[in-house]
KOLSE-705351 format. One record per atom (N, C-alpha, C): x, y, z; residue in three letters. Coordinates in steps of 0.02 Angstrom, whole numbers, padded with zeros to 5 digits, always signed. Layout:
BEGIN
XYZala...
***
This chain:
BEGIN
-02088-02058+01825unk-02025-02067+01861unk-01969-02028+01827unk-01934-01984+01848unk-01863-01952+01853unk-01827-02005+01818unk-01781-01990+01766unk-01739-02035+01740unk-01685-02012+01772unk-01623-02052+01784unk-01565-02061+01819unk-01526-02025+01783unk-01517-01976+01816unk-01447-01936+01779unk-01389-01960+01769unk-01349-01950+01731unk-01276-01987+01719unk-01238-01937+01766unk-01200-01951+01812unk-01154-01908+01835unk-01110-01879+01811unk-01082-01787+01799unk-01040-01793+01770unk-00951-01794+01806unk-00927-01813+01726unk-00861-01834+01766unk-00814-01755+01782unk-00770-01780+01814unk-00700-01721+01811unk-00676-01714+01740unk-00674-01748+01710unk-00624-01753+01656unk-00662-01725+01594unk-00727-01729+01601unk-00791-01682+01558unk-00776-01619+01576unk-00775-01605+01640unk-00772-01532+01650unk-00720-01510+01624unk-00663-01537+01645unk-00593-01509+01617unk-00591-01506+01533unk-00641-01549+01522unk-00627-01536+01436unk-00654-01470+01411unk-00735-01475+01443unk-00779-01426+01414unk-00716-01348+01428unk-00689-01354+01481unk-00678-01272+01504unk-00607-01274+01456unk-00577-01332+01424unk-00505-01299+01384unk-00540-01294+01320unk-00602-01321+01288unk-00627-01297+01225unk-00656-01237+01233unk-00695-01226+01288unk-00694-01143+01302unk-00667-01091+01313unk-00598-01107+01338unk-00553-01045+01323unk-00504-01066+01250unk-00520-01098+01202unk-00502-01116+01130unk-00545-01077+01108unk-00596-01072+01102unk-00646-01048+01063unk-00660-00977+01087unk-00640-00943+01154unk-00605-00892+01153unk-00559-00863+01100unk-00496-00900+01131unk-00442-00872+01100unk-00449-00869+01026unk-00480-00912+00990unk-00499-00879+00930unk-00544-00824+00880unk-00601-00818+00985unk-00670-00770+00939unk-00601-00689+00967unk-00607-00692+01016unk-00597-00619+01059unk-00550-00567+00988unk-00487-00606+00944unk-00446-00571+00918unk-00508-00545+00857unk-00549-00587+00832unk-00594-00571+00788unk-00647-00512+00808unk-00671-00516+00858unk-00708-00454+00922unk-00671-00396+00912unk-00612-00402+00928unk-00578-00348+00967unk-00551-00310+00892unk-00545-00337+00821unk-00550-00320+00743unk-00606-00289+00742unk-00658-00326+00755unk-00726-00275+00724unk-00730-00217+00769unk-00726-00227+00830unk-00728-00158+00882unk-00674-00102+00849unk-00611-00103+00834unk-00559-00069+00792unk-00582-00052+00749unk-00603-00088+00711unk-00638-00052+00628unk-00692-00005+00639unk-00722-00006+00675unk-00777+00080+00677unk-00755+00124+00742unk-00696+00127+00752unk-00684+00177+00806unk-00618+00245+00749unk-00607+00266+00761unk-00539+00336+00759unk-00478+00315+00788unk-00437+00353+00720unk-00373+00325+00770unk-00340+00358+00849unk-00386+00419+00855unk-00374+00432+00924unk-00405+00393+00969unk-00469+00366+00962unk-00502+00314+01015unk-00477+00257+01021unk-00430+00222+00958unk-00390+00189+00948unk-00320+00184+00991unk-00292+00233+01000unk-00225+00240+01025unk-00236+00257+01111unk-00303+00301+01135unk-00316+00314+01200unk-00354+00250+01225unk-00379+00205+01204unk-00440+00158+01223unk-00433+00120+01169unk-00372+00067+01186unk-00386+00000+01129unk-00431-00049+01136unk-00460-00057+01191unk-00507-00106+01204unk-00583-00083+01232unk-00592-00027+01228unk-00640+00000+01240unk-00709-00019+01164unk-00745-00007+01173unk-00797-00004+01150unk-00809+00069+01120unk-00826+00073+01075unk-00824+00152+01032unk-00896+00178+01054unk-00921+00235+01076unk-00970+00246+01085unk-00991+00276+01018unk-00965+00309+00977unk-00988+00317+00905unk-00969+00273+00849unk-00996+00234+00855unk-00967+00188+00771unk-00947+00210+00723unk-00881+00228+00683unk-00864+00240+00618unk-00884+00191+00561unk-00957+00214+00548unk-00943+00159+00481unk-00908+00180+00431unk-00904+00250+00407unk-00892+00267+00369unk-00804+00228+00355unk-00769+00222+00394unk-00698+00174+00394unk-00722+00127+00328unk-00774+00065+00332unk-00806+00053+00277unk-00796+00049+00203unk-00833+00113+00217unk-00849+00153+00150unk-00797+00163+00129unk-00739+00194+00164unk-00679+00227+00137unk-00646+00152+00103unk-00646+00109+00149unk-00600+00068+00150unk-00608+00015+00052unk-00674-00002+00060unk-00712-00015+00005unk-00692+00038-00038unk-00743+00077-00060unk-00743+00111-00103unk-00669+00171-00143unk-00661+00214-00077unk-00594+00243-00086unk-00531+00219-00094unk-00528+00174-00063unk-00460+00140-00029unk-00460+00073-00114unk-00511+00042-00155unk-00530+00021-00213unk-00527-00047-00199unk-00560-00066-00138unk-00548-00120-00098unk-00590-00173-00131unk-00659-00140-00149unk-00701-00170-00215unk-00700-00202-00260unk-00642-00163-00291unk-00605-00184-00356unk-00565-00253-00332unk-00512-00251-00286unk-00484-00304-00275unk-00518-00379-00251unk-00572-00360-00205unk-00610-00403-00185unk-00652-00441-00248unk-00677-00375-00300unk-00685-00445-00368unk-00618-00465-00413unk-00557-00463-00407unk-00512-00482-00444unk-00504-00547-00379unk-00513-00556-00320unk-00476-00608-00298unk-00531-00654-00310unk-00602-00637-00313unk-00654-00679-00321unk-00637-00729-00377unk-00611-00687-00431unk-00621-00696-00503unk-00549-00768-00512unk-00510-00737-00484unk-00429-00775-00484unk-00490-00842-00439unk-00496-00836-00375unk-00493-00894-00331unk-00565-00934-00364unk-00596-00914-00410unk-00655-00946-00422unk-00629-01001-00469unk-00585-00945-00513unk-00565-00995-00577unk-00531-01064-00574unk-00479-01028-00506unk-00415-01088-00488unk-00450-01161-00451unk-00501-01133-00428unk-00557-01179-00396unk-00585-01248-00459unk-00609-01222-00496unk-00635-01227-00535unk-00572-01283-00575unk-00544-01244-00597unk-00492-01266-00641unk-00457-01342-00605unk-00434-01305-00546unk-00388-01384-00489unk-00443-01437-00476unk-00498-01401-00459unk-00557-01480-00430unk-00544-01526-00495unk-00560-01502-00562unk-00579-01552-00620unk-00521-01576-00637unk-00471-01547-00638unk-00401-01574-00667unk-00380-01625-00601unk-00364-01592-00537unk-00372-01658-00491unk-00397-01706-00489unk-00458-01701-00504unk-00489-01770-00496unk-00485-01816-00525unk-00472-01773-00591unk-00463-01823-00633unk-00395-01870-00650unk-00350-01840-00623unk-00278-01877-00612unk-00280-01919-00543unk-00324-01886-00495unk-00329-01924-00441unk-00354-02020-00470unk-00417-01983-00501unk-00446-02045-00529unk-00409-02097-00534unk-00374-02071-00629unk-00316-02092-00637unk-00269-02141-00614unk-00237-02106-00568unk-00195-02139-00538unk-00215-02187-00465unk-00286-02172-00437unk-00302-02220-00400unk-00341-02274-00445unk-00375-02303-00469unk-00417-02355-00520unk-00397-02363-00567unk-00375-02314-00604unk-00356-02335-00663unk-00266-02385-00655unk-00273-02441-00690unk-00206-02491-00674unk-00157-02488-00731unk-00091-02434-00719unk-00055-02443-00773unk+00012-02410-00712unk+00082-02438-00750unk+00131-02457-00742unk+00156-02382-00699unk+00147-02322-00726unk+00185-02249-00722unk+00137-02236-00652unk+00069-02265-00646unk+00033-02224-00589unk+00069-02212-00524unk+00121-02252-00485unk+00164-02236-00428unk+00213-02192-00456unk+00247-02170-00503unk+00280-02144-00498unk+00264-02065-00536unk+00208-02073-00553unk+00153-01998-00577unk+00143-01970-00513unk+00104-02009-00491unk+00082-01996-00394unk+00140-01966-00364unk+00210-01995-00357unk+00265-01952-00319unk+00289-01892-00367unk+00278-01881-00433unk+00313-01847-00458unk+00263-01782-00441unk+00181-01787-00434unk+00139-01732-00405unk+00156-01706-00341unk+00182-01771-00296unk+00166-01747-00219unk+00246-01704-00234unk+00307-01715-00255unk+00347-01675-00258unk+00334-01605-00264unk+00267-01573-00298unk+00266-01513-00276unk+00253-01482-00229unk+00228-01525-00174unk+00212-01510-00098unk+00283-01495-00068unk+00343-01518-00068unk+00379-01513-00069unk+00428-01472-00083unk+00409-01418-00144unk+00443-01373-00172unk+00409-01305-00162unk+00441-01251-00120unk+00414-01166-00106unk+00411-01142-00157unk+00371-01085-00154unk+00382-01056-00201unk+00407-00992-00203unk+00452-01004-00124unk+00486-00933-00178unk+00546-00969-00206unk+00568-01039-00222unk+00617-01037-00245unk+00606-01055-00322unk+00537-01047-00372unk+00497-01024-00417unk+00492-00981-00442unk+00494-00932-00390unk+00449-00846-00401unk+00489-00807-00452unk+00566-00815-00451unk+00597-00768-00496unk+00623-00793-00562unk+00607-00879-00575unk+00625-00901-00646unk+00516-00884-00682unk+00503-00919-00624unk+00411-00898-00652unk+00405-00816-00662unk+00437-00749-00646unk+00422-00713-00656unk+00440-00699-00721unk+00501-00706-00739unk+00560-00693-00788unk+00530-00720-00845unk+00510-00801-00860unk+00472-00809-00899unk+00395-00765-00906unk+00364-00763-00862unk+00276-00738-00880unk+00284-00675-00910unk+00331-00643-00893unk+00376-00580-00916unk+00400-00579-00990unk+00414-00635-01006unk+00439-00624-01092unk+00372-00647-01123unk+00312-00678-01107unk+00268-00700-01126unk+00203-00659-01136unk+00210-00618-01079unk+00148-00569-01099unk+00104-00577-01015unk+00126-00617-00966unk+00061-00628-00915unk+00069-00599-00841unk+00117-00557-00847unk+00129-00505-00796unk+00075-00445-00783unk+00046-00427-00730unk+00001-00392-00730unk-00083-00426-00767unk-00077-00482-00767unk-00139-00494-00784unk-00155-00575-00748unk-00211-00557-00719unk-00269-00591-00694unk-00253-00667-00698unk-00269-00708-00793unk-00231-00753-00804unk-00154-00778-00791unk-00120-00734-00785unk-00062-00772-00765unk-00051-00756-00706unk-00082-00742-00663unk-00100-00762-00593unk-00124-00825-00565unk-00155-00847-00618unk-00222-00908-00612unk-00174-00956-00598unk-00109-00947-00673unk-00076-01010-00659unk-00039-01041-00605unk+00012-01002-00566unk+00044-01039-00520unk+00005-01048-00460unk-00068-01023-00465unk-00116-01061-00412unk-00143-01131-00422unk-00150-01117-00498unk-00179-01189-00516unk-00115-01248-00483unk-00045-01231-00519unk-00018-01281-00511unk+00007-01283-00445unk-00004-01241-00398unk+00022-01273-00311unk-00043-01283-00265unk-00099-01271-00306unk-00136-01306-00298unk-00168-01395-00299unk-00147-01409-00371unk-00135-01462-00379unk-00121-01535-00340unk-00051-01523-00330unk-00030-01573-00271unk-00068-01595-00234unk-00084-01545-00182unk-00148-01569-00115unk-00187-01611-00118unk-00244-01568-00187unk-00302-01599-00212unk-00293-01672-00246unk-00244-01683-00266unk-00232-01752-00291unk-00224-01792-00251unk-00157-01761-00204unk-00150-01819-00115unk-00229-01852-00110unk-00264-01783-00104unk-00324-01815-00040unk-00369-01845-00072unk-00389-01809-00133unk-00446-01864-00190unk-00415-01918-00201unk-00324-01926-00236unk-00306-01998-00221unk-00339-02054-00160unk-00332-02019-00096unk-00344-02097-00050unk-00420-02090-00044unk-00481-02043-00072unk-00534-02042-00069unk-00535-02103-00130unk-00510-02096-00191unk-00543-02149-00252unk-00488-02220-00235unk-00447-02196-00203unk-00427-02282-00177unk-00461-02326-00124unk-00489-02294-00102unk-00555-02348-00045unk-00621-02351-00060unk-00633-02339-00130unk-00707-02371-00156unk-00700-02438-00177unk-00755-02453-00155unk-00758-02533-00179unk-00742-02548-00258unk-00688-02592-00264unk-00682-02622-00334unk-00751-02640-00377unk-00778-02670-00346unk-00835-02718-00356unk-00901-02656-00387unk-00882-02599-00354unk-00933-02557-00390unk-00933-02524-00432unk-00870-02534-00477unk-00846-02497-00532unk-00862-02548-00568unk-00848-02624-00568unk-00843-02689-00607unk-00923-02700-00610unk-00967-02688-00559unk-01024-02680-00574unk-01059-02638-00643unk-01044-02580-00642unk-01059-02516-00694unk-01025-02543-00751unk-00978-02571-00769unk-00925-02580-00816unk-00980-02645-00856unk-01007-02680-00788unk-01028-02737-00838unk-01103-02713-00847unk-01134-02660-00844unk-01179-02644-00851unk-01179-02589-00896unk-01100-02595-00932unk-01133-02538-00999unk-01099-02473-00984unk-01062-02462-00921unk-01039-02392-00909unk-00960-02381-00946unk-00954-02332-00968unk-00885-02320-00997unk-00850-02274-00933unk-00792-02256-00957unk-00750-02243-00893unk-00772-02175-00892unk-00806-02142-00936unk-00825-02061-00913unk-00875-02068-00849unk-00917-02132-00884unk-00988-02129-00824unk-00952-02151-00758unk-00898-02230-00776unk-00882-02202-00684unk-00852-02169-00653unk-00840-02109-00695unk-00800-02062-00662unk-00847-02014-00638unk-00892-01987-00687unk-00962-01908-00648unk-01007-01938-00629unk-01018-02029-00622unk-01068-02016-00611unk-01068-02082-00543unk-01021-02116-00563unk-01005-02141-00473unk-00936-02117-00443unk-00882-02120-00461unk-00820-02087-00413unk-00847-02027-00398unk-00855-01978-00423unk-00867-01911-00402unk-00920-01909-00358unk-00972-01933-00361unk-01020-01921-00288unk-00989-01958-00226unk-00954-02005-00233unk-00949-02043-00169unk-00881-02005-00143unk-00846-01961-00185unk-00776-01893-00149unk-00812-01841-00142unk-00876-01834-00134unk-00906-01774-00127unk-00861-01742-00055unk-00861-01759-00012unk-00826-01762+00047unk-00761-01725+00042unk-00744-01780+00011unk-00672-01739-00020unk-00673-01680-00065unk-00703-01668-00099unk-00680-01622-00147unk-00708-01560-00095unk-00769-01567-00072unk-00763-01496+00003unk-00716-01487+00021unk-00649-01542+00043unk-00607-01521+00094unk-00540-01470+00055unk-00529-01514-00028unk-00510-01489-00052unk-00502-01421-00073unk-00587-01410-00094unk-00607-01361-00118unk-00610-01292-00065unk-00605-01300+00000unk-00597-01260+00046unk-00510-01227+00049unk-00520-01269+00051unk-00420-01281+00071unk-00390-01223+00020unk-00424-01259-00077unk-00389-01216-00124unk-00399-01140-00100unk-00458-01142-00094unk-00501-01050-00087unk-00457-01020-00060unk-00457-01057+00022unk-00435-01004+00072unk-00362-00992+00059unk-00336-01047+00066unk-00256-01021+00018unk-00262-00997-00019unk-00282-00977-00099unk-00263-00911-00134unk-00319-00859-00127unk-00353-00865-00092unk-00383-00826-00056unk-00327-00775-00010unk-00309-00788+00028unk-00256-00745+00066unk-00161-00764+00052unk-00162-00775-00016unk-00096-00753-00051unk-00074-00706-00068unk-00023-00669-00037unk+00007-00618-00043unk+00080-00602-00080unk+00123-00655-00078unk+00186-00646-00120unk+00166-00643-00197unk+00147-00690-00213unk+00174-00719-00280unk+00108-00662-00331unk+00053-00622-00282unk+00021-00592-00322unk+00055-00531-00321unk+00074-00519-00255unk+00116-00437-00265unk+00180-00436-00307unk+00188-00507-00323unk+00295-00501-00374unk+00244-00483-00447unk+00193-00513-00447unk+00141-00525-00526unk+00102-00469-00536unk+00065-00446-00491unk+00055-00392-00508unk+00044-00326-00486unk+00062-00271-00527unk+00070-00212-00521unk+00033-00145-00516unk+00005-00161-00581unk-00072-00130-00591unk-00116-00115-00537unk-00139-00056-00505unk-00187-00042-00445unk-00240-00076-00456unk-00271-00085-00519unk-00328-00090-00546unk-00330-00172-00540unk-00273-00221-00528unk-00286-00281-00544unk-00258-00324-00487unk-00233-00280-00435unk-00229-00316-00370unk-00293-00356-00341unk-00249-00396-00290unk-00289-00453-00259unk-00309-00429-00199unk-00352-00441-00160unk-00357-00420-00087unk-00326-00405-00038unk-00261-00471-00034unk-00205-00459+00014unk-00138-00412-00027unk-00152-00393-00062unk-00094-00330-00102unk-00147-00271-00084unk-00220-00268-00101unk-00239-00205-00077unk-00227-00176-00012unk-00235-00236+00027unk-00213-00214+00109unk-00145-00214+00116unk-00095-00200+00100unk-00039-00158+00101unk-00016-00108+00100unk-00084-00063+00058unk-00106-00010+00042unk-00093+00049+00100unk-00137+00004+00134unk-00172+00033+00223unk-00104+00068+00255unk-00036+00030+00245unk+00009+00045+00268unk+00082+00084+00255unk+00109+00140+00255unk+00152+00158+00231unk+00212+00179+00278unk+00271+00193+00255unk+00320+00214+00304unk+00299+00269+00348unk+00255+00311+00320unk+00274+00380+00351unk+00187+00393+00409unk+00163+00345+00381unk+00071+00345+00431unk+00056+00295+00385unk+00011+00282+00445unk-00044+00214+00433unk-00112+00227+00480unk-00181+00239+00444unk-00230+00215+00441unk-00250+00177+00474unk-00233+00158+00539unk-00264+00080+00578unk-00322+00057+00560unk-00377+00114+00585unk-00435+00096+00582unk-00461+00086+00520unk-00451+00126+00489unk-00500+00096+00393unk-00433+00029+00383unk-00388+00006+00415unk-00351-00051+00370unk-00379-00104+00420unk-00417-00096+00481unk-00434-00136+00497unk-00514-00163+00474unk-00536-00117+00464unk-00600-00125+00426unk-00602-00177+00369unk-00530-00132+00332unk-00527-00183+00255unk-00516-00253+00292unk-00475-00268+00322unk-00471-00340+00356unk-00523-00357+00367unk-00576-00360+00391unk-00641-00371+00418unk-00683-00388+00341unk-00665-00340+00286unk-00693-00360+00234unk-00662-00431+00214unk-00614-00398+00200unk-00570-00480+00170unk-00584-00545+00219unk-00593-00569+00277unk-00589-00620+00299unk-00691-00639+00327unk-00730-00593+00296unk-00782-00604+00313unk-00797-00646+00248unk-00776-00662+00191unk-00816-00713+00140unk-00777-00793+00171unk-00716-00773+00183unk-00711-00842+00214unk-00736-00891+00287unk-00768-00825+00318unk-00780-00881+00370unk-00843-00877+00346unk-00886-00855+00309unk-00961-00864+00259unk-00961-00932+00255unk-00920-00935+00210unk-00890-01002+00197unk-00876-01054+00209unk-00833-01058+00271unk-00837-01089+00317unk-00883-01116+00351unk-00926-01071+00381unk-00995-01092+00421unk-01045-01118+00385unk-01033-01117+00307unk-01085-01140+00251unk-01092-01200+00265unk-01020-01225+00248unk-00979-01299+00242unk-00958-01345+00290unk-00953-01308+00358unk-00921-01323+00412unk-00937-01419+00434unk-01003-01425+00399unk-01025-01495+00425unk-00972-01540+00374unk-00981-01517+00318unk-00981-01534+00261unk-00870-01576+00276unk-00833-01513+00282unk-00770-01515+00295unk-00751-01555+00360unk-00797-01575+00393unk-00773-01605+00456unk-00781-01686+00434unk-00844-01699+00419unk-00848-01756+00395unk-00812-01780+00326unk-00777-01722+00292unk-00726-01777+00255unk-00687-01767+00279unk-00640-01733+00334unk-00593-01746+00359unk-00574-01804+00376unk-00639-01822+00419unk-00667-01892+00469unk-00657-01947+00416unk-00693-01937+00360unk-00683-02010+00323unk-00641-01998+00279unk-00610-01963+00255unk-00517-01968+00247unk-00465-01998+00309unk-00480-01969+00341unk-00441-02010+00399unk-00448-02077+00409unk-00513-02105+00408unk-00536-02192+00414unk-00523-02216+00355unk-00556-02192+00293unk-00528-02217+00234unk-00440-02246+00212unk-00423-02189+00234unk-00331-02198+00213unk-00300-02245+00272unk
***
């Protein structure tokens, strides 16, 4: 026997067809990038939406190799790996902190972090330059790291905060009476049960200094030690611009993040989801 179909509704349809022209409007501008990146700038300027019948890879090559797009792409690796690195452990651990751990300053530690959410940075950029400047960290890599780490910070604390404030009491007081010191419940029960969180975090940090462009172009100078989004500035000058190889480099630069993305994608939705129920 035929099982009974569910009828569908109007209001299904109307949904499916506005997530389909969403999911449009976000692939086509990405399409219509990669089609640009292997065409000429005359096929470019006569036929913007055309389809190239000869592919320029070579745009590419130039763009990479000549253009030293290489180079930048491992300096932003190197910056966004570290700051990664650096904010997850230091977050968490203040997150910790200040969610479980019970002492007097934790509410007013907590607002004095989220205050940097609060504060731009360009109104930073020219006492932080002035100092890194008498110090030695202008033009270098490390003192790049830093004002990622610290506007990084903030976020990752917000959100690991209300992740280690909705674990059960009872399962820390468990471990505690079984011998655990506060390191163990920190790596070895808080931290798996924010796994969730620290994805969302950990996405969030990337792709933001991942595609930071001020505060690396005031910092640095050096061809050799630019970031990705300072190399692609490159592409462009007063007098001509390159479309096609600067669109290529774009295509480089934003292809590790949606890698990324699609790695994680399960991963970031569901702590969104239980950040949201949790808090």
């Amino acid at each position: 026997m035929k099982k009974n179909r569910r009828p569908i509704r109007p209001g299904e349809v109307v949904k499916y067809i506005l997530f389909t022209l969403l999911a449009l409007i976000y692939i086509l501008p990405l399409v219509w990038v990669l089609n640009v990146s292997v065409k000429t700038n005359a096929q470019l300027f006569s036929d913007p939406f055309g389809l190239s019948a000869a592919p320029q890879w070579v745009n590419y090559y130039v763009a990479f190799f000549t253009a030293g797009l290489g180079v930048a792409l491992k300096n932003s690796f190197i910056v966004c790996t570290v700051t990664l690195v650096v904010s997850m452990i230091v977050g968490a651990m203040a997150a910790f902190g200040i969610a479980r751990l019970h002492w007097k300053a934790s509410g007013p530690c907590l607002l004095y972090y989220m205050t940097g959410m609060m504060v731009p940075v360009h109104c930073v950029l020219i006492p932080l330059f002035v100092t890194f400047s008498k110090i030695g960290l202008v033009n270098n890599l490390f003192g790049l790291t830093l004002p990622y780490i610290t506007f990084s910070l903030p976020i990752t604390i917000f959100i690991l905060n209300g992740f280690f404030q909705s674990m059960p009491h009872e399962l820390l007081e468990a471990a505690c009476i079984d011998g655990a010191n506060i390191y163990d419940c920190f790596f070895r029960i808080a931290l798996p049960l924010a796994k969730s969180g620290l994805f969302v975090t950990g996405l969030m940090t990337f792709i933001g200094n991942w595609n930071e462009l001020l505060v690396a172009m005031v910092f640095i100078s050096d061809p050799i030690k630019k970031t990705l989004p300072v190399s692609l500035t490159s592409f462009a000058s007063p007098y001509a611009t390159n479309y096609t190889q600067m669109f290529a480099a774009i295509v480089i630069s934003v292809l590790p993040t949606i890698i990324v993305y699609c790695i994680f994608s399960d991963k970031i939705v569901s702590g969104l989801t239980a950040g949201a129920v949790k808090g």
